[in-house]
C-alpha positions as CSV (number, residue, x, y, z in Angstrom):
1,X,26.9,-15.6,16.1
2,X,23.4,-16.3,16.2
3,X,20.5,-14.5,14.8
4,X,19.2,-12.9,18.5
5,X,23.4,-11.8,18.4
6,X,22.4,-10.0,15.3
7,X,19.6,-8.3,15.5
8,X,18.1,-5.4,13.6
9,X,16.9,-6.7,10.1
10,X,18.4,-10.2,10.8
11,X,15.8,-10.7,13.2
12,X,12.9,-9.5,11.2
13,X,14.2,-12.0,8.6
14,X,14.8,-15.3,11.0
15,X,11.2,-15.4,11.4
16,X,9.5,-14.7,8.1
17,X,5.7,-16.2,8.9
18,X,5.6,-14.4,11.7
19,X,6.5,-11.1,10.3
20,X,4.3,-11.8,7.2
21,X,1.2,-11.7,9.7
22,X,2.4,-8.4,11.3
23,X,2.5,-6.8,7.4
24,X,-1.2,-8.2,7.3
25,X,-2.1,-6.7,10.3
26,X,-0.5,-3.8,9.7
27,X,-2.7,-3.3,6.6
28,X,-6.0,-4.3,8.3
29,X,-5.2,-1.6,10.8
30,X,-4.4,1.0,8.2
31,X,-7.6,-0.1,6.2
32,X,-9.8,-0.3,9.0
33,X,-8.0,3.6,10.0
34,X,-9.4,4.5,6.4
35,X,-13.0,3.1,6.8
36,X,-13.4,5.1,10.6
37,X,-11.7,8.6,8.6
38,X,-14.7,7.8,6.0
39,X,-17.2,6.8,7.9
40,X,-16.8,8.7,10.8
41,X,-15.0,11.4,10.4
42,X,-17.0,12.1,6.9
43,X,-14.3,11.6,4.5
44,X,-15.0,11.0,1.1
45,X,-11.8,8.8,-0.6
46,X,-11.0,10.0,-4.1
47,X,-9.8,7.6,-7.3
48,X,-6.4,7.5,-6.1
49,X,-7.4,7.2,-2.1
50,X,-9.7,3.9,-3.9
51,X,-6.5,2.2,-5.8
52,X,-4.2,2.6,-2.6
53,X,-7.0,0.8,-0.7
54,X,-7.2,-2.2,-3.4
55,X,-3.1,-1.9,-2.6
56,X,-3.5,-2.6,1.2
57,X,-5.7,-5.2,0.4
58,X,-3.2,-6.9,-1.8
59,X,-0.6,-6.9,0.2
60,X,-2.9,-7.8,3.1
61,X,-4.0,-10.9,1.5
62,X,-0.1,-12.0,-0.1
63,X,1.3,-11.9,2.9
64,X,-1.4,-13.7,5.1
65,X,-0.9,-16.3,2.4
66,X,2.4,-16.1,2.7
67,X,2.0,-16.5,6.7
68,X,0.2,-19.4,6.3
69,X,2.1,-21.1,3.9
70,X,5.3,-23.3,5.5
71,X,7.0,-24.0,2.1
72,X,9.5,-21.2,2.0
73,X,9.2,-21.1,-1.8
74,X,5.6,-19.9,-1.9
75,X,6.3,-18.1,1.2
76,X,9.1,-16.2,-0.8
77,X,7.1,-16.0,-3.8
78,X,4.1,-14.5,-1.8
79,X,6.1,-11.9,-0.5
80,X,7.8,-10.7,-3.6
81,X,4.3,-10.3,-5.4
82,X,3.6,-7.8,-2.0
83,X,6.7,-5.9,-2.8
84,X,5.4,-5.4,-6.3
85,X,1.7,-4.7,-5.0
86,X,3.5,-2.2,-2.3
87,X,5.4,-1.0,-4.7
88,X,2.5,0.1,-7.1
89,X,0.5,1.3,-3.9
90,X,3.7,3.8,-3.4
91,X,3.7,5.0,-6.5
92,X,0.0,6.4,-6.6
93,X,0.3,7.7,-2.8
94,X,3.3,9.4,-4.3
95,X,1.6,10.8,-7.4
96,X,-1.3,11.9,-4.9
97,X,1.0,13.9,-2.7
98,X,2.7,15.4,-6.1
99,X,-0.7,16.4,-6.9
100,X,-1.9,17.6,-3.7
101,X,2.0,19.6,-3.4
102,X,1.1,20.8,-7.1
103,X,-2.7,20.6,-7.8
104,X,-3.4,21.5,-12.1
105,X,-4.6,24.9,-12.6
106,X,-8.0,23.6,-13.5
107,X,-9.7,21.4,-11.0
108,X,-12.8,19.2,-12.3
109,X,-14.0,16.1,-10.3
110,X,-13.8,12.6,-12.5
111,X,-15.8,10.0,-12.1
112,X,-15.7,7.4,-9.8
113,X,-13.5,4.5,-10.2
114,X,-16.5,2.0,-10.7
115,X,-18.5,4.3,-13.1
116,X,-15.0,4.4,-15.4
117,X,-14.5,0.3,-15.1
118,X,-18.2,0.0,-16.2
119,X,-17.7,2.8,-18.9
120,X,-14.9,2.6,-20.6
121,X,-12.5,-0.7,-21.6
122,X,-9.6,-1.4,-19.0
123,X,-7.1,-0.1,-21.1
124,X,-8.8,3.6,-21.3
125,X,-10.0,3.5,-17.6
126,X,-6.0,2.4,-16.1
127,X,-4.5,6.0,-17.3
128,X,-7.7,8.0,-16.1
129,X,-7.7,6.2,-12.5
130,X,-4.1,7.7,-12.0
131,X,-4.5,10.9,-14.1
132,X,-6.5,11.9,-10.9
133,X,-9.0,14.1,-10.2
134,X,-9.9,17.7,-8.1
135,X,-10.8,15.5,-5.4
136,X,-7.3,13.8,-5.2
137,X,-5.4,17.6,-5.0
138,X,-8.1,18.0,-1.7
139,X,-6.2,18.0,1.5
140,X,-8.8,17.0,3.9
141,X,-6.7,16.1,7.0
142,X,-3.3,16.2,8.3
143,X,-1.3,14.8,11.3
144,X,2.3,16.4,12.1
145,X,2.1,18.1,8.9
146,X,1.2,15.5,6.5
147,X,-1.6,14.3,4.2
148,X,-3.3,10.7,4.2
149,X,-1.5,10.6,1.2
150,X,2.0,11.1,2.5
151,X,1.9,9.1,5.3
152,X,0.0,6.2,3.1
153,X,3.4,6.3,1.1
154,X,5.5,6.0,3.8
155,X,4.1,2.9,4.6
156,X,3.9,1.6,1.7
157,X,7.7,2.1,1.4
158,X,7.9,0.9,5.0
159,X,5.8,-2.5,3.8
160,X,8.1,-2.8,0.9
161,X,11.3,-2.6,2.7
162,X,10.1,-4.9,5.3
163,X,9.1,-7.2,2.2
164,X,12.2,-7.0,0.8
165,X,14.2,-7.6,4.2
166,X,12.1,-10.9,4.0
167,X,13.1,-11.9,0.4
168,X,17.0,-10.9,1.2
169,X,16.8,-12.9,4.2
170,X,15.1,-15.9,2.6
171,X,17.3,-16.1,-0.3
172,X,20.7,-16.2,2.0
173,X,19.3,-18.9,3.9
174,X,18.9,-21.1,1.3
């Protein structure tokens, strides 16, 4: 049986460079959705909206790289650091939407992600990035009932299955 035969996931993993590029894509799209909801639409990311950006990026970047490269070492070592950086971009999308679902009783706006990096060491400004803020419980916009923060997680999960499809895939045919 060959791999067209198959179909489904098998086919997403038969052609792993060309898949990589469609994650990257798929992040610049979602990216480029976030800079036209900020700039356009006048809305103003929070902490958490800032590290799931940086996330994107990440994976954007790993699994360009991992496009580009034809050793399918790299290429499967590329794509298992974007499952990690997907990973960690789930995880703060998901503490977001907990937040937003759940907001603290009191409500006081942080500072900005930059303004903690410059004023406090790494290790103190980590746990404050994804302690949150007021503006991370705000719910600014919704499509079919969900936040930017909910449907950033389910794509991160999306990316990280589609990573992990990849990885599966690459490690069977070796």
């Amino acid at each position: 049986m060959n791999v067209a035969e198959r179909g489904g996931w098998a086919t997403l993993a038969a052609r792993p460079r060309v898949v990589a590029a469609g994650v990257a894509l798929w992040c610049l799209g979602l990216l480029g959705f976030g800079l036209y909801l900020q700039h356009v639409v006048g809305l103003e990311p929070c902490q958490m909206c800032i590290v799931q950006r940086y996330a994107l990026v990440g994976v954007a970047l790993l699994t360009a790289l991992a496009a580009a490269l034809p050793r399918r070492g790299a290429r499967l070592g590329l794509i298992a650091a974007a499952l990690v950086v997907a990973g960690l971009g789930a995880f703060v999308a998901a503490r977001q939407s907990w937040l937003q679902w759940f907001p603290p009783e009191i409500q006081a706006c942080g500072r900005d992600f930059y303004g903690m990096i410059e004023a406090f060491p790494l290790k103190r400004a980590i746990p404050m990035i994804f302690r949150g803020s007021g503006d991370c419980t705000a719910i600014d916009w919704t499509w079919l009932g969900l936040t930017i923060a909910n449907w950033s997680f389910l794509n991160f999960v999306a990316m990280a299955a589609v990573c992990l499809t990849l990885l599966v895939g690459g490690a069977r045919r070796r």
